[in-house]
N, C-alpha and C positions, 0 to 999 in steps of 0.2 A: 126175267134174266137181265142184271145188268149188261154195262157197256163191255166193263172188262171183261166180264164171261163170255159175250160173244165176241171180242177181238181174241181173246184166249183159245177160242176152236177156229175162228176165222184165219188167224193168222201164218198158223202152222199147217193149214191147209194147204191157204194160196200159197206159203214158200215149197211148200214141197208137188202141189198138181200145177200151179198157176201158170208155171211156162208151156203145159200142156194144154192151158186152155186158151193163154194168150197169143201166144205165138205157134198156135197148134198148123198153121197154113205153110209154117216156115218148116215144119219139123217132118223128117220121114221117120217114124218108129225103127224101121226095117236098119234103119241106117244109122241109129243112132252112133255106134261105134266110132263110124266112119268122120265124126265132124261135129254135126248133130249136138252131141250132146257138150258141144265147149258152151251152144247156145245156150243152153238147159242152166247148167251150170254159171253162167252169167247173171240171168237172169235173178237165177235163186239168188247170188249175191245181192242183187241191185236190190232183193226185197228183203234182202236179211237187213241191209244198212238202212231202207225205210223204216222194219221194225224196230229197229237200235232207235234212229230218230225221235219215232212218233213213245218209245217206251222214255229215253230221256225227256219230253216233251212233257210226259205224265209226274214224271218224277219232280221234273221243275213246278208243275203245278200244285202238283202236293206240302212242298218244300215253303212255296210261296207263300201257300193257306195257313202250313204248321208255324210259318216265322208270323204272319200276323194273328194267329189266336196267341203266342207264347206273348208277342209283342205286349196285346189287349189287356191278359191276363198281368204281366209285368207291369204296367199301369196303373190298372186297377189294386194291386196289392201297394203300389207307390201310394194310392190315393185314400185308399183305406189305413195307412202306416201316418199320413198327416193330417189326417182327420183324427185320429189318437193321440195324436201331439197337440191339438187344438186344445182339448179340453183338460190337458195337463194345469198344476197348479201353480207349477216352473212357468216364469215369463220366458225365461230364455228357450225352453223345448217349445213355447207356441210361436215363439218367432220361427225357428226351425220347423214346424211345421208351415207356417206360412211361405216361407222361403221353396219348402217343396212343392207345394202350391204351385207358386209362382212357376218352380221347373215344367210343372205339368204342362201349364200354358203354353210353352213350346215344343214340346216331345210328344202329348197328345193327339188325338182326330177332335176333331172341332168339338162334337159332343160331351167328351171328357172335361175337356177346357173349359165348356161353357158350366157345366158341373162345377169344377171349382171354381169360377169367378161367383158364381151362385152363394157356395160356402162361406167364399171373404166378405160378400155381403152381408148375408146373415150373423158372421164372426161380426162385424164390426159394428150392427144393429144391436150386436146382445151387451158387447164388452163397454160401448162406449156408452157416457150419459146421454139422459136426453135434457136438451134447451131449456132454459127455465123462461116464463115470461115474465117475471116479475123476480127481483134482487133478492136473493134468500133470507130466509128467515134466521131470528136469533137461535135458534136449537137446529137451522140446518147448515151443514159444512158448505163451504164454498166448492166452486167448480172449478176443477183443475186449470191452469195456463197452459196447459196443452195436452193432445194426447198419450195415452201410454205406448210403450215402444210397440208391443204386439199390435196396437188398432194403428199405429203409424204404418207399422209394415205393411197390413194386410191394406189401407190405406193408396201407399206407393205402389202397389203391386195392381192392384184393383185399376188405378186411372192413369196407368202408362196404354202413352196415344197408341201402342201396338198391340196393345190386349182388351182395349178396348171394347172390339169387334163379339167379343167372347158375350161381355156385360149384355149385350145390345139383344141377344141371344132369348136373353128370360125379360126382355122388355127395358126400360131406362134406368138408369143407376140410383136406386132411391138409399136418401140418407136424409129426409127430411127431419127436422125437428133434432138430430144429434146436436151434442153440445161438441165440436172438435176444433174449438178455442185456440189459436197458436200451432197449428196444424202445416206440417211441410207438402204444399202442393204445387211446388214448381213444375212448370210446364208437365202441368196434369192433364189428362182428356176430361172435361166432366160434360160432354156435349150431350144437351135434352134432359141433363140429372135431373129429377127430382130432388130439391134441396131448402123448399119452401120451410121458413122457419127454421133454418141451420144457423147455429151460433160458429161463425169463422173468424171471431175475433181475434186480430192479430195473425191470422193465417197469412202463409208467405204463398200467394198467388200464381208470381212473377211468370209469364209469360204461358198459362194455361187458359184452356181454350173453356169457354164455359157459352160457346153458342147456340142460342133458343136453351139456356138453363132454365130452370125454377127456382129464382131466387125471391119471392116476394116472402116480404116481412124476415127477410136473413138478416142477421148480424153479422157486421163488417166493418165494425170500428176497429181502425187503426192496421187493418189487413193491407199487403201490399200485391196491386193489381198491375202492377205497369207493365206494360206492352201485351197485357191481358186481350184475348178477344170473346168480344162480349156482344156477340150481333146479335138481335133478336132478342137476346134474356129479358126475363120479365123479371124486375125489379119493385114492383110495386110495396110502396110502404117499407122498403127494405133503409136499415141505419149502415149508414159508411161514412160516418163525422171522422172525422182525421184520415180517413184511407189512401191512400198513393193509388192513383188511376196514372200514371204518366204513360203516353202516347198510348193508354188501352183503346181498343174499335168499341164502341159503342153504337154503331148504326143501327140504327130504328127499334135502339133497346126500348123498354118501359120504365120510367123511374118517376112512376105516377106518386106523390107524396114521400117521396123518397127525401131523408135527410143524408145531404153532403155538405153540412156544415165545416169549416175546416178543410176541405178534399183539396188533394192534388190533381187538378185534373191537367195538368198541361202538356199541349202535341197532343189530347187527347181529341177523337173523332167523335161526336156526338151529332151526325148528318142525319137527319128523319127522327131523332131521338127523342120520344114523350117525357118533358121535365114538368108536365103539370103541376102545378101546387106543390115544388121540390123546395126544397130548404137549402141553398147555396149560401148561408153566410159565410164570409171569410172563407170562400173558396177559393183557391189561384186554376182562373182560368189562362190564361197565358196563352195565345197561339193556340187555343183549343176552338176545333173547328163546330161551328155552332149552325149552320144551314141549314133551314128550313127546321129547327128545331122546334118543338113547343112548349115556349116558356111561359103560356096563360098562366097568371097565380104564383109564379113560381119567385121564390124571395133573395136576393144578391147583396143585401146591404151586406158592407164589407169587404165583399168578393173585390179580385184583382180579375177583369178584363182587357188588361193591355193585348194589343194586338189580337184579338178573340177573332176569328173569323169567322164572317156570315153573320154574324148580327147587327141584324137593322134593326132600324128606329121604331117599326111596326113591333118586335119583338122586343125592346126593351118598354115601351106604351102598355106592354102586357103583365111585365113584372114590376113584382114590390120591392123597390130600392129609394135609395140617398144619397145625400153628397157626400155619403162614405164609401161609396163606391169608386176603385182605384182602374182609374183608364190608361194611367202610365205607370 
């Protein structure tokens, strides 16, 4: 027997014997006329308004349940309605679907959310190229200067610092090996990406967080990083010949054979940072903090270290330079 079935005979009981049983010490039968029964009669009230209570109590809980399954289901049809728009042939209905996407991420329960950051991943592994490592061939097309609007959105959508949390969900944000060449990632989250071997050529950086990234062997000529934070990333073998690093955190990155030939590094923090066998020609370090860096191997003919902090004499004994090296 359910609950309700027994408060359903329960209830109608105690209101109608209950004062009989409750209050049966206070009560003469014989005398009920006489007074008695205003007792009687109170009582029954006080337990009519508990059952009113405890029955609106029921009703709110019901009420509660049917607004979050309506709610679940209303989601769910939202999320299935932009997954249909995804693989439309319309650019503009997959942006539209992307965009809904992105709504879900906030009107969602975590697990939904994390569902769709799932899908823009996947969207953006199918839609976009992959990296080439070697300069195309004569019978193959070149690789776009940047990407298409649908893989920008789902892109922007994907490494905004607040939805982040969603990604982290199915594991780190892999997009290794894309080609997303000229790519808008301002103040993007891409914290722990997997992005080893990403072609970012000419991507706009500018103030996103790419801390303990996977960037080795990435492409990053000419991409602008400034005030980029970059702590921990592993940079190994990764090209940033022409890049704008201005005042990025580099602390105890890796940029083990890494070329920054050309690079802006200046204001830039490079404190504990592995510059092993790095390629710094014609770099402008300017004011770029260099402590305790390690620059065994690593090559500066050209480079501007005026005012460069933290490098000693111990530290340039280690690199390969000339009297082309600009200290003013």
């Amino acid at each position: 027997m359910t609950v309700v079935a027994v408060l359903g005979v329960l209830l109608p009981w105690l209101v109608w014997r209950g004062p009989y049983v409750l209050d049966a010490k206070y009560l003469d039968r014989s005398k009920l006329s006489d007074g008695s029964a205003a007792l009687v009669t109170g009582l029954r009230t006080a337990l009519v308004g508990l059952l009113a209570a405890l029955g609106a109590g029921v009703a709110l809980l019901y009420t509660a349940r049917t607004y979050r399954l309506t709610r679940r289901g209303q989601i769910t049809d939202r999320f299935t309605k932009a997954l249909e728009r995804l693989s439309s042939s319309d650019i503009y209905v997959r942006v539209g679907g992307i965009l809904a996407l992105e709504q879900i991420f906030h009107d969602a329960p975590d697990q939904v959310a994390a569902d769709a950051a799932r899908v823009l991943g996947h969207f953006i592994r199918e839609r976009a190229p992959r990296a080439r490592v070697e300069p195309a061939g004569p019978d193959e097309e070149p690789l776009p200067d940047q990407p298409d609007a649908d893989v920008q959105a789902a892109l922007t959508a994907l490494t905004r610092p607040e939805l982040r949390k969603y990604t982290n969900m199915y594991g780190d944000l892999d997009l290794h090996e894309m080609h997303l060449a000229g790519a808008d990632l301002r103040r993007a989250d891409l914290t722990e990406g997997a992005l080893d071997g990403i072609n970012l050529a000419g991507a706009n950086l500018s103030g996103a967080t790419l801390t303990a990234a996977h960037l080795s062997r990435a492409t990053l000529c000419g991409a602008t990083l400034d005030r980029g934070e970059l702590m921990w990333a592993l940079l190994d073998e990764a090209d940033l010949t022409g890049a704008r690093l201005v005042g990025a955190r580099l602390i105890e990155a890796s940029l083990w054979h890494a070329k920054l030939d050309g690079a802006v590094l200046r204001d830039a923090v490079l404190l504990r940072a592995n510059l092993e066998d790095a390629s710094l020609a014609k770099a402008n370090l300017q004011r770029t903090l260099l402590h305790r860096a390690d620059l065994t191997g690593a090559t500066l003919t050209g480079a501007h270290v005026y005012e460069a902090i933290g490098l000693t004499p111990q530290q340039m004994a280690s690199v390969g330079t000339d009297e082309t090296v600009f200290w003013w």
